[in-house]
Structure formats: C-alpha cells, structure tokens
C-alpha positions as CSV (number, residue, x, y, z in Angstrom):
1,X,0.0,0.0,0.0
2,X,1.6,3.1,-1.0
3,X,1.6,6.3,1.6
4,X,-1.4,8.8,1.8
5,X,1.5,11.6,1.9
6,X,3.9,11.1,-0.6
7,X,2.4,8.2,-3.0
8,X,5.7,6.3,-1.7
9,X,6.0,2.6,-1.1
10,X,5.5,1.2,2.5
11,X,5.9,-1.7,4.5
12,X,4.1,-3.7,7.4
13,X,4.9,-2.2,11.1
14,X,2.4,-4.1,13.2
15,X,-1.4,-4.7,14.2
16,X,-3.4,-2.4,16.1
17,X,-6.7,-3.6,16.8
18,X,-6.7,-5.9,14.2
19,X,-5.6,-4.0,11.5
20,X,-2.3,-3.7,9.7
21,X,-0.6,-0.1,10.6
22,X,2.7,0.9,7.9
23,X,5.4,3.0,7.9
24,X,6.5,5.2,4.3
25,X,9.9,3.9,3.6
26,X,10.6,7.6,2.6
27,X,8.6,10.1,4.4
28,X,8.1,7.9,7.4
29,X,4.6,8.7,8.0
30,X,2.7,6.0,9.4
31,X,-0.8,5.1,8.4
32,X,-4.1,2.4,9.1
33,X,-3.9,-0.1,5.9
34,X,-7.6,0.7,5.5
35,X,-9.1,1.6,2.2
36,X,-11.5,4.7,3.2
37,X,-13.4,6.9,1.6
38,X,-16.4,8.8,2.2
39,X,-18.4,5.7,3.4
40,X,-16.0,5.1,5.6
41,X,-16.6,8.5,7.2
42,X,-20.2,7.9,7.6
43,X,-19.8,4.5,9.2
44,X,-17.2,5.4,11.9
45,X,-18.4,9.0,12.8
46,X,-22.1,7.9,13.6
47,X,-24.1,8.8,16.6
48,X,-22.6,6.0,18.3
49,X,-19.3,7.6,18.3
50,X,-20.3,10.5,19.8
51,X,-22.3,8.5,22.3
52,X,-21.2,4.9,22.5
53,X,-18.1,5.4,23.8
54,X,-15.0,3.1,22.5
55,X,-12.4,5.2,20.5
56,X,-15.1,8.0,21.3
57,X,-16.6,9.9,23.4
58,X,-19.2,8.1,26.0
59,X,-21.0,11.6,26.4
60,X,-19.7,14.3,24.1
61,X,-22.4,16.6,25.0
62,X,-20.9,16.7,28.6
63,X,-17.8,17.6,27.8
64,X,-19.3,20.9,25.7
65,X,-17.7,23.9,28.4
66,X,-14.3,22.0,28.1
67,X,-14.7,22.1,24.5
68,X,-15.8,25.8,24.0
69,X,-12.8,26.7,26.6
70,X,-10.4,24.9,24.4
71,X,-11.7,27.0,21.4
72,X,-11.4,30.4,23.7
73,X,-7.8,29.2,24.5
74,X,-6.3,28.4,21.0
75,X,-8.4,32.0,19.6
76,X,-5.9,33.7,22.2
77,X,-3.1,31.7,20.7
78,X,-4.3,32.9,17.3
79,X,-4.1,36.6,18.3
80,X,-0.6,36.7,19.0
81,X,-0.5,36.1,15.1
82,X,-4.0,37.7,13.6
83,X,-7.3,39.8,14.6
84,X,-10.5,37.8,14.6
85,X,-11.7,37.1,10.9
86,X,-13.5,34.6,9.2
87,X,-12.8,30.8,9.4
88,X,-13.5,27.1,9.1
89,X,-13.2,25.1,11.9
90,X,-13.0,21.5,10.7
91,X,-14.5,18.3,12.1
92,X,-16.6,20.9,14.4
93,X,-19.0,18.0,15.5
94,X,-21.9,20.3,17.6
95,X,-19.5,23.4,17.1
96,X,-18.5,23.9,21.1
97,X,-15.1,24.9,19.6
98,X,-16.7,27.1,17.2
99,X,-18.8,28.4,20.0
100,X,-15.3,29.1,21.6
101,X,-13.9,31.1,19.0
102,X,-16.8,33.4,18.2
103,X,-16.5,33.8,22.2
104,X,-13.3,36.0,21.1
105,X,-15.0,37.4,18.4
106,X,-14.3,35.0,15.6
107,X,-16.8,34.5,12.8
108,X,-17.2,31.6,10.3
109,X,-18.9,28.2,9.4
110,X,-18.1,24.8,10.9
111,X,-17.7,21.8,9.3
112,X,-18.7,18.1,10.3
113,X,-19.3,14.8,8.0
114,X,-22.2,13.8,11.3
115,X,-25.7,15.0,10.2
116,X,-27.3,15.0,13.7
117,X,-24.3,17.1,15.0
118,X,-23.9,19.7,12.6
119,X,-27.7,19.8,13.0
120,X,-27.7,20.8,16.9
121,X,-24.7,23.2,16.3
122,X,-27.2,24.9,13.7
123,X,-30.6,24.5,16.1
124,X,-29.5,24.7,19.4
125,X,-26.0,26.7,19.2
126,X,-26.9,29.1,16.5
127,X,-23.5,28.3,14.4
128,X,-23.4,27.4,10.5
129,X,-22.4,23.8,10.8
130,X,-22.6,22.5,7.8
131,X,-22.2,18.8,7.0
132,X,-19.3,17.4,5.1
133,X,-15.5,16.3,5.1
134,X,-13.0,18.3,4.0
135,X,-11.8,16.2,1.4
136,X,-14.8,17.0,-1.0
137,X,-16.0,20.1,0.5
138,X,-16.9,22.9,-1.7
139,X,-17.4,26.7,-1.3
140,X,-16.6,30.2,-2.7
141,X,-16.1,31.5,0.6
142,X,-12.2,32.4,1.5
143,X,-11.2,32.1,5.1
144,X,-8.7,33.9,7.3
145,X,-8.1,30.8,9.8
146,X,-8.9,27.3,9.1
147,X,-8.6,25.2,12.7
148,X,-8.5,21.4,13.0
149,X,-8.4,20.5,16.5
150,X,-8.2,16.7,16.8
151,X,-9.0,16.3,13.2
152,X,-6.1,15.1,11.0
153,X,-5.3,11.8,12.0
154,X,-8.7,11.2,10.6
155,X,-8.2,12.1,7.0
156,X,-9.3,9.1,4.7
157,X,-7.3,11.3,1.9
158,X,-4.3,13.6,4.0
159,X,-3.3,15.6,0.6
160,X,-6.5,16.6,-0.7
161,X,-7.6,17.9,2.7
162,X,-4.6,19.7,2.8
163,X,-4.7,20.9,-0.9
164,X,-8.5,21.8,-0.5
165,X,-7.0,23.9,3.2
166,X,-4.6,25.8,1.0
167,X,-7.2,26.7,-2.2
168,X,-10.0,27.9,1.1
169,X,-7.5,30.3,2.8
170,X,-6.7,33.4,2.1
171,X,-2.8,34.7,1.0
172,X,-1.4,34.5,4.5
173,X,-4.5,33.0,6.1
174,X,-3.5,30.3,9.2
175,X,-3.7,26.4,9.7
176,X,-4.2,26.0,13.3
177,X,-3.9,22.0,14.3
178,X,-4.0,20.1,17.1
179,X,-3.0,16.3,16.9
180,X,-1.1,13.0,18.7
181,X,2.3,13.2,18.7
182,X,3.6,9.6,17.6
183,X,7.2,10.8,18.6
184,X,6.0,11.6,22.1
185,X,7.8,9.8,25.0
186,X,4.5,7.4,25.9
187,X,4.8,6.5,22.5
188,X,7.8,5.7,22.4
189,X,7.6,3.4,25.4
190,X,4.3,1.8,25.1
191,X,5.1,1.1,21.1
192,X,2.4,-0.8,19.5
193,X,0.3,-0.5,22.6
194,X,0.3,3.0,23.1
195,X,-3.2,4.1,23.6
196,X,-3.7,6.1,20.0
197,X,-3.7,3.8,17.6
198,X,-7.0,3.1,17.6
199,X,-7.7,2.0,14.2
200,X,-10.4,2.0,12.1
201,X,-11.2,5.8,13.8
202,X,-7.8,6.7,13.7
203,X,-6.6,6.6,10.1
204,X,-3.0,8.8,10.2
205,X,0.0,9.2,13.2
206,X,1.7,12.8,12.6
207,X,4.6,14.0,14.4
208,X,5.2,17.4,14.9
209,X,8.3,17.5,12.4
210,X,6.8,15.1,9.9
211,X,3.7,17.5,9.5
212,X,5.5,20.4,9.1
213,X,7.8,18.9,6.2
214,X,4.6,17.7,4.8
215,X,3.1,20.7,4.8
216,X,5.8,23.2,3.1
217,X,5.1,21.4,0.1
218,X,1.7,23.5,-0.1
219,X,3.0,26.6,0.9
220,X,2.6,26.3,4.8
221,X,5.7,28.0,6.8
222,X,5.4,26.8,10.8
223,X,5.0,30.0,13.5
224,X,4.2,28.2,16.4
225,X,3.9,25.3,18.3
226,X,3.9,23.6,21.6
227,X,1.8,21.2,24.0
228,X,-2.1,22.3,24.6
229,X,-3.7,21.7,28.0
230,X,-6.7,19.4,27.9
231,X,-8.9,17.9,29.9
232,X,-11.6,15.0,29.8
233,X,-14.3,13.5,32.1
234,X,-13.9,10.9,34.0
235,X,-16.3,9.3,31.9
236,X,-14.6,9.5,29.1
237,X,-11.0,8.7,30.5
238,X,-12.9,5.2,31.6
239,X,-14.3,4.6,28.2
240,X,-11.3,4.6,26.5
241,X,-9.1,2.7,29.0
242,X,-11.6,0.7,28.9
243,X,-11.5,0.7,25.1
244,X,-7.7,-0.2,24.8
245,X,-7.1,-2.8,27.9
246,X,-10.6,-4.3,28.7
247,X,-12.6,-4.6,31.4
248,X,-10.5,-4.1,35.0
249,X,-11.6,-3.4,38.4
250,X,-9.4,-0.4,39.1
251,X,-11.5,1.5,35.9
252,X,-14.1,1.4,38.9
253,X,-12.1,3.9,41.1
254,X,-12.3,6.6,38.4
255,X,-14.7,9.1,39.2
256,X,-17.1,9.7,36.1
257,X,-18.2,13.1,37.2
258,X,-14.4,14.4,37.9
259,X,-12.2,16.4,35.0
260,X,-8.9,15.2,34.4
261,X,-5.9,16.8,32.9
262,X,-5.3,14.8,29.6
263,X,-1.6,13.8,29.0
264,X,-0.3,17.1,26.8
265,X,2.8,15.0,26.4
266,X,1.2,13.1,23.9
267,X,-0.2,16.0,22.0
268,X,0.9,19.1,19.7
269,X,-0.3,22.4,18.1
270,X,0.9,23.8,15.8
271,X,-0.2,27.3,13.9
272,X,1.2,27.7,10.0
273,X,0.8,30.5,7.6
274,X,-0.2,30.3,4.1
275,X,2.4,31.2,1.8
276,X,3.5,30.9,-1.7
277,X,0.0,30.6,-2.4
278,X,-1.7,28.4,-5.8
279,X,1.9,25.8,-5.5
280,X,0.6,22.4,-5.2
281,X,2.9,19.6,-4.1
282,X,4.4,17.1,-7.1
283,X,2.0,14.3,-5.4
284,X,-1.2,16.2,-5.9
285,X,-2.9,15.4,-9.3
C-alpha cells in the first residue's frame, strides 16, 4: 500500500486492533492499511461515536464547556498572530469549539461529516455547521483561519484535505492543528500498545516534524507550536481505557463526574501561515 502523503512505497509495522498499521519507507509517515473513503466516514463518525463510547466519546455533549474553553484558549493563541476574521473550523462536530472562537470574536462556518451534530450546532448553538469532510467540501467562501483540532489523524485522503485547506484560505491565512504526537515519549515506550492507535477511527499518526515537512510542500511555513492543555471527564477517561485494555476493576475507582488533565505530552499544536500561495505539491494530481 503506498503512503497517503507522498504516494511512496511502504511496509508492514504491526497490528493495532486488528488492523495492519505501515510505515513510508521515505517520508516515514505512518498510516491504518484501511481503504477509506467517504463511506467510511459515515460509518465510523455515527451517533454512536459521539455517544457509544469506545475510540469515542461516551457523552460528548458533557464535555461541551471544556470544548468551548479549548476553542477560547487556541483563539488567544491565534491573536498573537492575527485579529479575529472569518474561518472554518473542521471536524466541528456540535461546534462547542466554534462556540469558543466566536466567544473571542471569531466569525465563520463549521464543518462536520455527522448530520445529527452539525444539526444541533445549527438549532441549538446558532452556528453554520454544515455537513461534510474536508476532502470533498466545496465553497466560494475564502477564510482567514482554518482550525482542525483533533482532526487530521482522521483524514481518509491527508493531501487533498490539505490541498483543498490551501485553495480555502486566504494569502497569509493560518492552519491551526491540534493532533497525537507519535514521537511523544509514551509512544515511544508503550510502542504498538500505546493508547492512540485506535484504528479504524484513527486513520493517520503525525509527528510534529513530519507534518511540518509535509506541509511546506503547499505553501505552509510553521509560527508556532507547543503542548495544549486538555482535559476530559472521567467518563470518558474510563471509556477509552476501557477501550484499549478491557474490562479491569481499578476502571471502577475513576470518578465519572471528575475532569482530568489529559496527558499534553502526547499531544501538539501547531499554527502555519499560508504562503506561496496556488503551488501544489508534485504528489497532488
């Protein structure tokens, strides 16, 4: 199978899950073997992912203020950089992100492939959620920030979300992302059984330096970076322990109705400006 990134060959670095993860032989990027495409969105990101718990979320709706906080705390990021504008905010589910963003006087549409999601961000939250993935979606509209928070490792298709990024911003517009560090030191100890690869929901592992090399290619020049603070219920922390070593007693002590802190070791952000704007990289047909 050749690599989503740079249409080089690959070969077979072990099972998560039950399915076959690779490594690029030239780019290094690893990636779910896992032929997906726009069904595949619609099967994984269901109601049941928001709700089911698993790989995802075991209440999403509870976790809504943590959410919109997160989206107030990367907007103040952002302004180091830009005044509020216009953007797309990517994989938005209900649009509590969003939510946090127009909080600091953002404005802009949210996108998200789930129907009954983007539906309550447009009834109950007021946003413009509209439903779709980035790979195929389609506007006139030009943006001054695009944000993906949690978002890329999902990509059934890596280059034409970025190549469809690229044509949506503005000259000098910003990519804001927030993803799993493979190269992060719990990675690198736990190996294969470190608690991200969670295939078939999980689809792409970035690191930090990988991303941004991928990136230059269309025209994206790195400003900032670092480790974002993060928290989850209790709920959720038990659901996806639960998810990746089975049923144990101890999951039992975890309060559900507590917050905790989410390991930030295992995560990045990292904020890029457009630049150089209509090159495509050689891979992109």
């Amino acid at each position: 199978m050749i690599c989503p990134l740079c249409n080089s060959e690959s070969k077979f670095a072990f099972e998560a899950k039950g399915f076959p993860l690779r490594d690029c032989l030239k780019c290094h990027h690893r990636f779910a073997e896992i032929a997906a495409d726009e069904s595949h969105v619609s099967s994984i990101y269901d109601d049941s992912y928001f709700n089911g718990g698993g790989a995802g979320y075991s209440n999403y709706f509870a976790e809504g203020e943590m959410l919109r906080a997160r989206g107030r705390m990367y907007a103040g990021k952002v302004r180091k950089f830009a005044k509020a504008g216009k953007m797309l905010d990517v994989g938005a589910a209900a649009g509590f992100i969003l939510q946090g963003f127009t909080d600091s006087d953002w404005q802009g549409i949210g996108l998200e492939p789930n129907g009954s999601m983007a539906k309550f961000g447009s009834e109950k939250l007021g946003l413009d959620v509209r439903q779709g993935s980035l790979e195929t979606f389609q506007t006139d509209e030009k943006f001054d920030l695009i944000s993906m928070i949690q978002v890329v490792a999902h990509f059934y298709d890596p280059s034409k979300s970025f190549e469809n990024a690229a044509n949506l911003l503005k000259d000098d517009g910003l990519l804001l992302i927030e993803s799993w560090n493979r190269e992060s030191f719990s990675a690198r100890i736990f190996g294969k059984n470190w608690h991200e690869y969670s295939p078939p929901s999980v689809l792409q592992w970035f690191s930090l330096n990988g991303l941004t090399d991928f990136l230059k290619d269309f025209g994206f020049e790195k400003l900032a970076h670092g480790r974002p603070s993060k928290k989850i219920s209790g709920e959720h922390a038990k659901s996806l322990l639960k998810y990746r070593l089975g049923n144990n007693f101890l999951l039992k002590l975890i309060p559900s109705k507590i917050n905790f802190p989410y390991p930030s070791e295992d995560l990045f952000w990292a904020l890029y400006r457009k630049r150089n704007a209509g090159i495509l990289p050689a891979n992109v047909v």
